[in-house]
N, C-alpha and C positions, 0 to 999 in steps of 0.2 A: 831615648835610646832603648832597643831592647834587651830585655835582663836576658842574661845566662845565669842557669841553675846548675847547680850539681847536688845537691842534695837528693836524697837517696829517694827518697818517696815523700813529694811533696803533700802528698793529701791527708787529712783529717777525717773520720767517718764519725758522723754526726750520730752517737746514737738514742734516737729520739724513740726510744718504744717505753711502754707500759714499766716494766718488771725486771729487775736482776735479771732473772734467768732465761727470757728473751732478748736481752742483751747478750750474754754469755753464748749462748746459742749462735746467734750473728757472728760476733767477733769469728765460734769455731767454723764456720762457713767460709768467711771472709778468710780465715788463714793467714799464710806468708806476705799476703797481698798489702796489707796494709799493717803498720804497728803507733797507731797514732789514732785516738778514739778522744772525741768529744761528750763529755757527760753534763747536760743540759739541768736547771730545773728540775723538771720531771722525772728525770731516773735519778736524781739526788737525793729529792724528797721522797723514794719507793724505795731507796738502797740504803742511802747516808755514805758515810765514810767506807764501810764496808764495803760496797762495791766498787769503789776507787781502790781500794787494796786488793781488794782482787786481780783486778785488770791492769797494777803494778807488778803485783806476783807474779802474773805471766810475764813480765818484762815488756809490757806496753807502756807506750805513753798516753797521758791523759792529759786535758785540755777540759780544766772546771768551768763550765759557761753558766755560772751564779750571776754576774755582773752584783757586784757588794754595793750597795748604797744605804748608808747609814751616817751617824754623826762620827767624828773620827777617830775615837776614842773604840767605840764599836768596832767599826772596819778594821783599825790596825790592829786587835787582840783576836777578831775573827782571820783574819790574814795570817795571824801566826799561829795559829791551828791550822788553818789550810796546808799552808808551807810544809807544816810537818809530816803530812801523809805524805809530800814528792811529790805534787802532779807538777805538769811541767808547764801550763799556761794558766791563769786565771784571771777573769774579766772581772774588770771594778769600774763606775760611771767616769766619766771622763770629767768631774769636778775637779777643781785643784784643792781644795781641803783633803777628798778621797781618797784622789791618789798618790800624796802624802802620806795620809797616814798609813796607806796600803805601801808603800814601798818602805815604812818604817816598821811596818810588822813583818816584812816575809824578810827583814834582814840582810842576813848573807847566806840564805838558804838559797837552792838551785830554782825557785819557783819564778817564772817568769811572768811581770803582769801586763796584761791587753786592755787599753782603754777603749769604752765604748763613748763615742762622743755624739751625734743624734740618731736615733732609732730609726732605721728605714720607712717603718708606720708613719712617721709624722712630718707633717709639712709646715708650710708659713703662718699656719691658723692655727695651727693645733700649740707652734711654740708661741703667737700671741697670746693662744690662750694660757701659756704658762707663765708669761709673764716676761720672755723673753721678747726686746727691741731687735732683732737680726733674724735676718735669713738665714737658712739650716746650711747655704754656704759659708756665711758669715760664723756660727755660732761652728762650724764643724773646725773652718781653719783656725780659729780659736782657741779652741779643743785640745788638737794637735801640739800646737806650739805649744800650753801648757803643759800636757802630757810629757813633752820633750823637756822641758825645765823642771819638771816633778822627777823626771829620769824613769819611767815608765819606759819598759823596754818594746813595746810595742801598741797596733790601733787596729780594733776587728773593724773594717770598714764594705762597704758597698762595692762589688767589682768595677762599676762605672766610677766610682770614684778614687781608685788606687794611683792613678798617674798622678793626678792632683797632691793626694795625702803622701803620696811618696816625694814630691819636690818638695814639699813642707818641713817632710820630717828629716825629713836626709835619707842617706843608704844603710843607716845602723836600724834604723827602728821597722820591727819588724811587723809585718802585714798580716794579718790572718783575715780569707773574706771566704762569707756566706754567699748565698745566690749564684750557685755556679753553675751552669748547666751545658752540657753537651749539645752541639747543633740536634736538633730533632728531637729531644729528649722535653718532656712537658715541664712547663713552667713552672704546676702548684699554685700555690697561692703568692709565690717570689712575682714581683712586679718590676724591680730591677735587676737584669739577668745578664750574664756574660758566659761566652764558654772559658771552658778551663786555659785553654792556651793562649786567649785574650787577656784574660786573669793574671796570668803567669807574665805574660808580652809586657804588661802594663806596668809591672812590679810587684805582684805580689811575693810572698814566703811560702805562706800556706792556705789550701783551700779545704774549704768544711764541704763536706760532700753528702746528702743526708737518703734524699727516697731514689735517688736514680743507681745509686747503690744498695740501701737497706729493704728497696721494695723491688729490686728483681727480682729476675727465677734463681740465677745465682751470682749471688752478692760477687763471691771472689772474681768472675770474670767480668763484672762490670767495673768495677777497682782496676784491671788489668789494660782493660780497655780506654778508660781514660788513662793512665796512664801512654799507656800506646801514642793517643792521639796528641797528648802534649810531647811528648820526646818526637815525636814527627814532626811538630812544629819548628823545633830548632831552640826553643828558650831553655828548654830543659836538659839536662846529659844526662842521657839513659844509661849511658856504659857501667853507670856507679851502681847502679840497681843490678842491671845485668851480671857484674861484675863480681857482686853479691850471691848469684844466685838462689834468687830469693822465693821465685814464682814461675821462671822457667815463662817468662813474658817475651816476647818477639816484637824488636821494634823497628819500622821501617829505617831508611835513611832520612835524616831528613834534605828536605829540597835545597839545592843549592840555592833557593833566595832566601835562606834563612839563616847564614851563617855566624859566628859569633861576631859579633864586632860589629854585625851591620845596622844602621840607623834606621829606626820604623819612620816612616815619614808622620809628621805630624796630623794629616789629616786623616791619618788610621788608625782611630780612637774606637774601643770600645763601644763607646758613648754616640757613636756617629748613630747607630740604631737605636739609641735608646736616648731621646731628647727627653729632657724634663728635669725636675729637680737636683739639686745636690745635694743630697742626704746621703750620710754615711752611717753605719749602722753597728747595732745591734741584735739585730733581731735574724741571728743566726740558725733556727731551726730550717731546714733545709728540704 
């Protein structure tokens, strides 16, 4: 069935650059358009904590894409340092020791955590080579279920694979997926790719959005613009945004075959275009 959203602005901006203050920069460009920013590795290890307070202090949300993997003991005392800066998602491996100890560190603190269950990178050889017996379908739905019994409030996955990891995990657990790209808009180095309103069609929450935003001419109307094109589809209620007055965005109607309540038919998967593995992922840089 397809989702209906109302949430205000489903998207995530990935931001993957160098330094603080090319961060800071973006966001001021990007504006009203968006209040929900991903801070990756790399701007972690050039900022630390600091720039996660920062980007609270404006009244942003953040979205720590660390993925914590370590012994449990580790992860759950590093999780409750996390917790305590506020961000509002953070990624830990999708082991059940992990994400244990990771939901017994961040408490009753408002931090939510996103299991990462196989890397997009890797396929059937690479998990033999790790020593895993299953297919990255096999070891993904796996994943999930634990994740759901560890109580893990959510699963960064593959946009081809969100219909799937959504009948697994139920309607509560929530979805965060990379790889997202607007019809026409280039690939990169993403090998498994959906558009945003596909994404959204299929069940996702939230979508990480990284160079078709962070490397236009200007960031804020390409944020606008996806948006646009999802609220036209029908999965998403733009009036809440509009309603907001947030960016002064204009949204078509959308087409009468896309109204709430209506059944995608089964054979209009994401996935129809994109045959091959099922990996769900990690590997959120965008």
């Amino acid at each position: 069935m397809k989702q209906i959203h109302s949430d205000a602005r489903p998207l995530i901006i990935a931001l993957d650059v160098e330094t603080p203050e090319q961060a800071l920069s973006l966001v001021d460009r990007i504006g009203p358009a968006a209040d929900f920013y991903k801070v990756g590795m790399e701007l972690y290890a050039a900022g630390g904590p600091e720039i996660v307070r920062q980007l609270l202090g404006r009244g942003l949300r953040v979205f720590l894409d660390i993925k914590l993997y370590d012994i449990g003991e580790t992860v759950k005392r590093a999780t409750r340092q996390i917790a305590r800066l506020g961000v509002h998602f953070l990624t830990v491996h999708g082991s059940r020791s992990i994400m244990e100890a990771a939901v017994e560190g961040r408490a009753d603190s408002g931090t939510q955590l996103l299991a990462v269950t196989v890397l997009t990178s890797l396929d059937r050889d690479d998990l033999a080579d790790l020593g895993y017996p299953a297919s990255p379908a096999e070891l993904v739905a796996l994943r999930v279920e634990k994740a759901v019994e560890s109580k893990i409030d959510g699963i960064v996955c593959s946009p081809l694979e969100v219909a799937e990891v959504r009948r697994i995990g139920g309607p509560g657990l929530k979805l965060v997926i990379p790889g997202v790209r607007s019809a026409g808009a280039a690939a990169g180095d993403q090998k498994r790719v959906a558009t945003p309103a596909e994404a959204m069609a299929a069940g996702a929450d939230y979508l990480v959005i990284g160079r078709q935003v962070t490397r236009a001419e200007d960031p804020r109307r390409a944020c606008e613009e996806i948006l646009s094109e999802i609220g036209r589809s029908g999965v998403w209620n733009a009036d809440s945004l509009v309603s907001q007055r947030l960016s002064g965005i204009e949204f078509d109607e959308p087409q009468r075959g896309n109204q709430a309540g209506e059944s995608r038919r089964d054979d209009q998967k994401p996935s129809d275009r994109n045959e091959g593995r099922f990996i769900s992922g990690g590997d959120t840089p965008d």
